[in-house]
N, C-alpha and C positions, 0 to 999 in steps of 0.2 A: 224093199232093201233099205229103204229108205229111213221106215221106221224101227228098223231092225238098227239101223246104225246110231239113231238118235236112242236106243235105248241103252245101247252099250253106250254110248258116252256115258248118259244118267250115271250108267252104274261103276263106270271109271269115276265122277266125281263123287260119286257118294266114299269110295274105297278114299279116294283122296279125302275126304276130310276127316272119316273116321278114322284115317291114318295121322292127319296132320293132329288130331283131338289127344290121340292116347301115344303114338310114336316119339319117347320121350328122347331116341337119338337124335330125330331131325331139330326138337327144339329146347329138348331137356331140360322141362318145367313142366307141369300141366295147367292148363289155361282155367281149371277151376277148382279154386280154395275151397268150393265145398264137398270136392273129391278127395276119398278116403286113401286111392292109391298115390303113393310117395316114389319119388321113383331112388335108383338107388345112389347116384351122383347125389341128388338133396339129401339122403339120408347120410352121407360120407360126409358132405361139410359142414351139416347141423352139428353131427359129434363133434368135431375138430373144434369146432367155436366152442361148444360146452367144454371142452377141456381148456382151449384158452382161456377164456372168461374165468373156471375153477382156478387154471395154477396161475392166472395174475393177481387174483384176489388171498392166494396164499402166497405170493412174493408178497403184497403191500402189508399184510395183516405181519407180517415175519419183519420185513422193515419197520413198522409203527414195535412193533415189541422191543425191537434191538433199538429203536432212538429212544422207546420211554425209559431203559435201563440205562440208557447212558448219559441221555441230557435231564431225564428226573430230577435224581438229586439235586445237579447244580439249583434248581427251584423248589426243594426240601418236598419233592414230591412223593419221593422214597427215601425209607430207610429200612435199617435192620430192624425188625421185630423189639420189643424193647419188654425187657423184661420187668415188672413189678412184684416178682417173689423174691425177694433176699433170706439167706440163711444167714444167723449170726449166731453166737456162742449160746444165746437162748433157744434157739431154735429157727422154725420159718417164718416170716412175717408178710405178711399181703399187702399191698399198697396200690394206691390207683393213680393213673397219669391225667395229666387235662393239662391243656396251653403247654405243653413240650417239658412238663417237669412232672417228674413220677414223686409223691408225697407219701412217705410215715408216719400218720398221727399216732398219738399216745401213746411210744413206746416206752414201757417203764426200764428207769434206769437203778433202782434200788425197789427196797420193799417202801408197804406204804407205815409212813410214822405214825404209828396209832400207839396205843394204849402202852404197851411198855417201853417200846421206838420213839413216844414223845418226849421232846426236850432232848433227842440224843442226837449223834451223827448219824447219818443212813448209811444201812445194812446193804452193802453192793453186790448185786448179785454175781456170784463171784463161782456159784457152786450149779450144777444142774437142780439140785433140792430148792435152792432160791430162787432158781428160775422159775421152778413148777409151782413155787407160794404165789409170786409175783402173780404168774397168768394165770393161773386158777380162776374161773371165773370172774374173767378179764377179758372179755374180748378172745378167750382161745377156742376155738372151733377144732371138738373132737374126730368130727366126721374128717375134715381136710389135713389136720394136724398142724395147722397153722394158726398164726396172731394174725386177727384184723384192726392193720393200724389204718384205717380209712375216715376217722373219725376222731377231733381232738377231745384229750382229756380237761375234766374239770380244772382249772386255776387251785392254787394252796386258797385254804379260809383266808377273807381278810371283809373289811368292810369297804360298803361302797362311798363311794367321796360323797359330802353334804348329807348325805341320808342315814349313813352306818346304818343300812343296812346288808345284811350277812350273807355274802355271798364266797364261792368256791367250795372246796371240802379239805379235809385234812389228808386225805388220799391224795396224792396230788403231784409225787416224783416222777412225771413224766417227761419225753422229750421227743422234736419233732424234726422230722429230719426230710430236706428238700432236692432233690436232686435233677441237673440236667437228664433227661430222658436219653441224649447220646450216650449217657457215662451208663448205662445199662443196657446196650444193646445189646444182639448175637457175636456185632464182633468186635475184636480188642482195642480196646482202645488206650487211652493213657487217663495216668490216677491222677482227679480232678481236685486241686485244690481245699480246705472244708476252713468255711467262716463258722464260729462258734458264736450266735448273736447272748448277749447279757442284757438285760431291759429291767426296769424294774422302775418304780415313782417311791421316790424317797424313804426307801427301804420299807413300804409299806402296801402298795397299790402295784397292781400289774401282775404279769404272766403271760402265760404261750399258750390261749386258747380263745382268742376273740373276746374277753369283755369289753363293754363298754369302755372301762378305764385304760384300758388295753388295746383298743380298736388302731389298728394299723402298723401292727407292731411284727407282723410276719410277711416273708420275702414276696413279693410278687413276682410273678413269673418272669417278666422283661430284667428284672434284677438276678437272679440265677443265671438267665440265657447270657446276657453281658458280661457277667464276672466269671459266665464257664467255672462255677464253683457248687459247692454241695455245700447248704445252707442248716445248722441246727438252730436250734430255740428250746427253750426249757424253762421247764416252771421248777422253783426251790423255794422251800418256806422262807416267809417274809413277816415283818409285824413282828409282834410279841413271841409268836410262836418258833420264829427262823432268829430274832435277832436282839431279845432281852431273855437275859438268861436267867434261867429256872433255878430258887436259892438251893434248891435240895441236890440237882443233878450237877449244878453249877457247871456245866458244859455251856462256852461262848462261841458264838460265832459260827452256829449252826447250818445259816444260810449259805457261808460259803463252803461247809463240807459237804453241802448237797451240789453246790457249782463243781466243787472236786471229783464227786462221786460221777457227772455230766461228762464230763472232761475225760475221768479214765475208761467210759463205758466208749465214750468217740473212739479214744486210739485203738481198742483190745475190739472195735464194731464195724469205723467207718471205711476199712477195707473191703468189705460184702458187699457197701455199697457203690462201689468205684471212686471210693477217696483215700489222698493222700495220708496217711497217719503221721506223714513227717513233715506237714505243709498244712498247717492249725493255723489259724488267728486266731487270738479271744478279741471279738469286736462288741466294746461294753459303750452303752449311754444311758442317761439317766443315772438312779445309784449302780446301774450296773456299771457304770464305768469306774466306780468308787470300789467295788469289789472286784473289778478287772485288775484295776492297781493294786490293790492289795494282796492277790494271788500273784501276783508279779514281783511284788517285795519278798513274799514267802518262799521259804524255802519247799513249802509242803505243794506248791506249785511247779516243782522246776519241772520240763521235761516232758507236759504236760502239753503243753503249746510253744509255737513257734514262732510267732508274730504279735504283736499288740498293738491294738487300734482305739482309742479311746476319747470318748467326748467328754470335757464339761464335768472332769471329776471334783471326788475334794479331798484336795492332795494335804491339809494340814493333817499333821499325826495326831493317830489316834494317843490319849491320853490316860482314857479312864482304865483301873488295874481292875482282875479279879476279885478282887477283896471289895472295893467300891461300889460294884458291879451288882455284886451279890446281894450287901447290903441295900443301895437303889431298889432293886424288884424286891426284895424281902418285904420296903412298904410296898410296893405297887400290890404285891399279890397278896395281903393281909385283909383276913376277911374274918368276920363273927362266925362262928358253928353256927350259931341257931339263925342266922341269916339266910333269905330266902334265896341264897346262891348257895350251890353245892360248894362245902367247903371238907376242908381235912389239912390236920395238926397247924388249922389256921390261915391256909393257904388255899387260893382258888383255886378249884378242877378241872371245872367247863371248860373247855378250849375255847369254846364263844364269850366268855365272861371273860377269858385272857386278851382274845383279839380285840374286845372293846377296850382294851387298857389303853391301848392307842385311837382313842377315838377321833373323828374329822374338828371337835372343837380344839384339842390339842395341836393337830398337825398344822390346824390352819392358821392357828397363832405362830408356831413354827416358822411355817413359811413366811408369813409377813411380817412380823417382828424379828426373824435372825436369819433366813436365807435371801428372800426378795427386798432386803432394806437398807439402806445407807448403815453402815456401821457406828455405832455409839460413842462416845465418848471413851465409854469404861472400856469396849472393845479393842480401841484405835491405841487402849494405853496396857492391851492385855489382859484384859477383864474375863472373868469366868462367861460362859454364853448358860443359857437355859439348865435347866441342873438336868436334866436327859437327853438334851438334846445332842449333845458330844457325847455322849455313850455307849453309841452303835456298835462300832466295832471295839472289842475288847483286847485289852492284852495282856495274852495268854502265852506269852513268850515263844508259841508252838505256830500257831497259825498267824499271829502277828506281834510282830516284835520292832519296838519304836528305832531300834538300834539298824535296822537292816530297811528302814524307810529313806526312799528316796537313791538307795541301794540296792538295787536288782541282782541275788546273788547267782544268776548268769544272766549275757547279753543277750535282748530279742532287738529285732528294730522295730521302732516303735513309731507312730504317729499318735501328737497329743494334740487334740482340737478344740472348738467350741464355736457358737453362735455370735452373734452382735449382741442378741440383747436376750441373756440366759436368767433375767429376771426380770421377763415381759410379764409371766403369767400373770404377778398381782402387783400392781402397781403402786407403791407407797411414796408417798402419804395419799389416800385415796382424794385428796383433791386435784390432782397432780394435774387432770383434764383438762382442769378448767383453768390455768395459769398461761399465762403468756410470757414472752421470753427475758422482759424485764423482771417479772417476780421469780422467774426460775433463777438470775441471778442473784439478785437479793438472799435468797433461800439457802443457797450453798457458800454465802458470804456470810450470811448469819449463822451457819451449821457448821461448817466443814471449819472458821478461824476461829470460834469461840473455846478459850482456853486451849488452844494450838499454836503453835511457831508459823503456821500459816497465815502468808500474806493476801491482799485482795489482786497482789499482781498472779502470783499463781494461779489463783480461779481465773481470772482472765485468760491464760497465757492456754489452762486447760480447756477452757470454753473456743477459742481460738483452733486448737488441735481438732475439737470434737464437732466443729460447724462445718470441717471439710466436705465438700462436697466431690468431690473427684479422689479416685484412687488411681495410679497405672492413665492411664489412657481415656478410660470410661467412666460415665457417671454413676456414681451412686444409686441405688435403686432409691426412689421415694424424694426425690431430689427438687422434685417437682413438686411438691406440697406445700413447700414454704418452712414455716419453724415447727415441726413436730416435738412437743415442747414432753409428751410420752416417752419417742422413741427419743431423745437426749437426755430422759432421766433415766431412763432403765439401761443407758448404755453406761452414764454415769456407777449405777450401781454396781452392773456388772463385771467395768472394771476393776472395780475395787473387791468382791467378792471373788473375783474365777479369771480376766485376763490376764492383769498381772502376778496373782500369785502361779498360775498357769505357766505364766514365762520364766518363775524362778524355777520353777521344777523342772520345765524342759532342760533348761540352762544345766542344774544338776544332772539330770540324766547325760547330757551331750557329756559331761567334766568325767563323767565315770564310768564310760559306755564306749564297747569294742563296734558295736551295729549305728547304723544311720538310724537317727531322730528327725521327725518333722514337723512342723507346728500350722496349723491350718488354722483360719479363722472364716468362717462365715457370715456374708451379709446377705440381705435381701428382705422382701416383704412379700406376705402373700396374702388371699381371703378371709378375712375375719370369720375366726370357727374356734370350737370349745372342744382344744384338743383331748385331755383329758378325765371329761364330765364334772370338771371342776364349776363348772357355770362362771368361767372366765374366757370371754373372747379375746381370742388374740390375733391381729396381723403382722408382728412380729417377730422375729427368727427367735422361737421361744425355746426354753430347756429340751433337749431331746427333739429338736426340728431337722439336725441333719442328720440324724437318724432315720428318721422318718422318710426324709428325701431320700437317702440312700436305699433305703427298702422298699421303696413308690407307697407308702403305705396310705399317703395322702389320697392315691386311686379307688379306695375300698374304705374310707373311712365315712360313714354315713351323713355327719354333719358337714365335712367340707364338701363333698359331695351335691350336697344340699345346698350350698351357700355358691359351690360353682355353676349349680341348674339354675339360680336366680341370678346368679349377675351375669352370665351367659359369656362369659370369659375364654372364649377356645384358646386364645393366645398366652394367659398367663398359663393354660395349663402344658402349652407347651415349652414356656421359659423356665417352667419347672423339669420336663421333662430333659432340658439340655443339661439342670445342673444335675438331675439326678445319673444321666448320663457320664457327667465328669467325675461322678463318685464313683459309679462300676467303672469305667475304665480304671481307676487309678486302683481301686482294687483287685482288680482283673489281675494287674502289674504287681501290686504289692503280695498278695497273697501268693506269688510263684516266686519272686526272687528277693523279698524284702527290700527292694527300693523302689522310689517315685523317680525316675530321671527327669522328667520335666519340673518337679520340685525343687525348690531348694532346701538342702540339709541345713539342722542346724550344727553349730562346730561350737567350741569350749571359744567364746567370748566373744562369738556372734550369733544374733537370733533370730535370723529372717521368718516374718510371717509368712503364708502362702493364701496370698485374699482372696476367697471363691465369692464371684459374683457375677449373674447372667450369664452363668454354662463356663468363664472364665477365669483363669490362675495371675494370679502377678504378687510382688515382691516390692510392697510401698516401701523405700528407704525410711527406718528409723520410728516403723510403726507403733512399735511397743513403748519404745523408750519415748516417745512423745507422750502417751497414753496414761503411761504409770511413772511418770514424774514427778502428778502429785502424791501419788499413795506412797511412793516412795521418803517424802519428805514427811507426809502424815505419820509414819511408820520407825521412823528414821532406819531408813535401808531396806526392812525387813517387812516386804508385802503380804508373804504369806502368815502374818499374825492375823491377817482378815480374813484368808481365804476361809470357805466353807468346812468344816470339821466334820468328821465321820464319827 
């Protein structure tokens, strides 16, 4: 019984563990993970967590999408799609984006001036047949049936500085067009403003396609994004070919009917791209700003633009008639037949043989005998200048007319500017370096009162005005050098060639003008660089430098560039940056409503400067009239007999 009893136990505990092992009611787990059966409670809240786990990973993934759509933007994380296909009256045109701005290179604005086109005004494309000449193997892509403006055109023929040698082509009526990348997105937005840039080196050098002589001379990105504006640039013939007229066609003043042809292609275009058509500036420096004014005198300008912004022109009138004209190039282009130049009825053909008419050993006597130099005797009493040198633009009573200069036949508002020292580039007398500040007075006592009503108190009195060191509040850039005995001659000169005759013109514009005038003067110094491949270094606020600042062009220009990686300057490039800064903003402002309000206007018989220096504005009392007091007496009254002539 005994054992009978002790075996039925056994087999009660064995029933009990095989129960306690697989009976997942009593503990509802199984005690071995390498057992395949699951029971059905585990299987019930393994689902439930898989489903949790799914829909809270589709709650976070649906929250991150709805904060990236809505806090995005505010950190330009998103935007609308932006489109780089524009239709215009020619058709479609392609263009590529980079750094937040969508660019059109080479788009032609007329046909190209060749063979029976030369010496004439350009043919505007005006008709879909002109459009089809124009693009015709040009960049048009039959497969897509669009223009590829992705790429800039050649420069007009001209030669290169010091070397003449022949660079550009005669092809060459192109224009380039720069636009914020917002003003083309999916969705609507408002019509951006359009800066029309003019550039150009002494009616002879330059364009809108990266040359060396041209290097820095198109908008940089940071300059668009700031001024929230749509940026053109354009090449128009220059030299002999754009601006000494041909005896036989006798058409003058060629260069600006290709600026004309620029101009109306903008209004009847810059809508396709998201621009204003009623909100233009022409913003000209260098001779562009010579042919800025001078489309602003014309009548054949009106309506054309809306603004004017101009640096550092040359406001004396033009002089030379059609008849004069004619005659002048008759000899320039008088050549032998049997001469190893293509000739006919005695006249050059070449277009290369024409553009050396103006060669670099002419321009350069030019420049340092009549624009970069103290003025003459014979000048200071009215004297003829160089026998071509005042020739440029002609009068043609149609395009310019001496009667309607200085007379805007309608009101724009207008800003008229320039540099400290807009005849830094060549320094005359080229000993100028080596003088010290005793012999710089000597110099101007010997020059400036010899057979003059000029006393040695006035040079004093001028030297006194021009040793300032402070303007406003702040010091002077370069203050710190001691007697820069350079930048005190070149500012001398400048005065006399471009400040003060600068302020009589303002002064007429203010006397005859319904819109606000402004008059800006720039100072400052920056890294010694050879802006224009002239093999002239300059560190001072040279011809066309606040141009440059206002374009950052100095960002992309290979020699300054070069000159800021070896003196290792982070901070001048950022005190460039603040003033280039103060130039878009004021453009920004200018370009939508034609005034500066932090400016001051000038008024009929007051003519406050507005002094940009180190990123800042101020309003020295009595700046000009200190300045051109003596040219005034040199001149008796009358400054602008010195100014620079077109």
């Amino acid at each position: 019984m005994e054992g009978t009893a002790q075996t039925s136990r056994g087999a009660d505990a064995d029933k009990f563990v095989n129960q306690s092992l697989w009976d997942e009611d009593t503990y509802g787990r199984s005690p071995s993970v390498s057992n395949l059966r699951v029971g059905g409670l585990r299987r019930r809240v393994s689902s439930a967590c898989c489903l949790n786990v799914f829909l809270l990973l589709a709650l976070l993934i649906s929250i991150a999408v709805i904060m990236y759509f809505l806090i995005g933007p505010l950190f330009g994380r998103t935007r609308p799609p932006v489109n780089s296909v524009v239709s215009t009256f020619c058709g479609i045109v392609q263009g590529t984006e980079s750094k937040g701005v969508v660019s059109f290179l080479g788009l032609p604005y007329a046909l190209p001036p060749l063979g029976q086109y030369r010496f004439k005004r350009p043919v505007e494309l005006t008709t879909t047949h002109l459009c089809a000449q124009a693009w015709t193997n040009n960049n048009f892509s039959a497969n897509t049936d669009s223009y590829n403006a992705t790429v800039y055109k050649s420069s007009c023929l001209q030669l290169s500085p010091v070397t003449d040698k022949i660079i550009g082509n005669e092809d060459c009526l192109y224009l380039n067009v720069f636009v914020p990348a917002m003003a083309l997105t999916s969705s609507k937005t408002e019509l951006r403003p359009v800066i029309v840039v003019l550039n150009g080196l002494f009616f002879t050098y330059g364009g809108a396609s990266g040359l060396p002589v041209s290097q820095g001379q198109q908008p940089q990105p940071r300059t668009v994004e700031l001024v929230d504006a749509i940026h053109v640039t354009l090449n128009y013939r220059i030299g002999p070919l754009g601006f000494l007229i041909h005896p036989e066609t006798k058409e003058a003043n060629i260069g600006l009917y290709d600026q004309l042809a620029a101009l109306r292609w903008v209004r009847n275009n810059i809508g396709a791209f998201g621009g204003d058509a009623a909100r233009v500036t022409l913003f000209g420096y260098g001779s562009g700003a010579t042919c800025a004014l001078a489309l602003a005198f014309s009548s054949l300008g009106q309506n054309l633009f809306d603004n004017l912004w101009i640096s550092a022109p040359a406001v004396r009138k033009p002089h030379c008639s059609l008849q004069e004209a004619v005659e002048n190039s008759r000899r320039l282009y008088s050549c032998e037949p049997g001469s190893t130049r293509p000739c006919s009825n005695g006249l050059l053909t070449d277009p290369k043989d024409i553009v050396r008419l103006w060669n670099w050993a002419r321009i350069e006597s030019w420049m340092k005998d009549s624009l970069f130099s103290l003025p003459s005797s014979a000048q200071i009493q009215g004297g003829a200048e160089q026998d071509w040198v005042d020739r440029i633009l002609i009068v043609d009573h149609e395009m310019i007319d001496p009667k309607r200069w200085y007379r805007p036949i309608y009101h724009l508002s207008t800003v008229l500017g320039q540099t400290a020292h807009e005849t830094a580039l060549f320094v005359s007398p080229i000993t100028v370096p080596f003088w010290d500040e005793s012999f710089y007075r000597r110099y101007l006592i010997n020059t400036l009162t010899s057979g003059t009503k000029i006393g040695q108190d006035i040079i004093d009195q001028y030297l006194i005005v021009s040793n300032k060191t402070t303007y406003c509040s702040y010091p002077r850039s370069g203050n710190s050098f001691g007697f820069d005995v350079e930048a005190r001659m070149t500012g001398l000169i400048t005065d006399a060639r471009c400040t003060c005759p600068l302020a009589e013109t303002v002064q007429q514009l203010a006397s005859s003008h319904g819109n606000f005038v402004y008059h800006y003067y720039l100072l400052g110094q920056h890294r010694r660089f050879d802006p224009y491949s002239f093999t002239s270094f300059v560190s001072l606020s040279f011809h066309g430098w606040d141009g440059m600042v206002y374009l950052r062009g100095y960002t992309t220009h290979p020699d300054y560039i070069q000159s800021m990686l070896d003196q290792n300057d982070h901070d001048h490039l950022e005190d460039l940056g603040r003033q280039s800064d103060l130039l878009n903003t004021v453009m920004h402002e200018f370009s939508r409503t034609g005034r500066i309000l932090s400016w001051n206007p000038v008024e009929p018989g007051n003519t406050p400067v507005n002094l940009i220096e180190n990123g800042a504005v101020c309003t020295p009392p009595k700046f000009v009239e200190e300045r051109c007091l003596l040219w005034k007496l040199m001149t008796n009254g009358n400054p602008l007999d010195l100014a620079w002539r077109s």
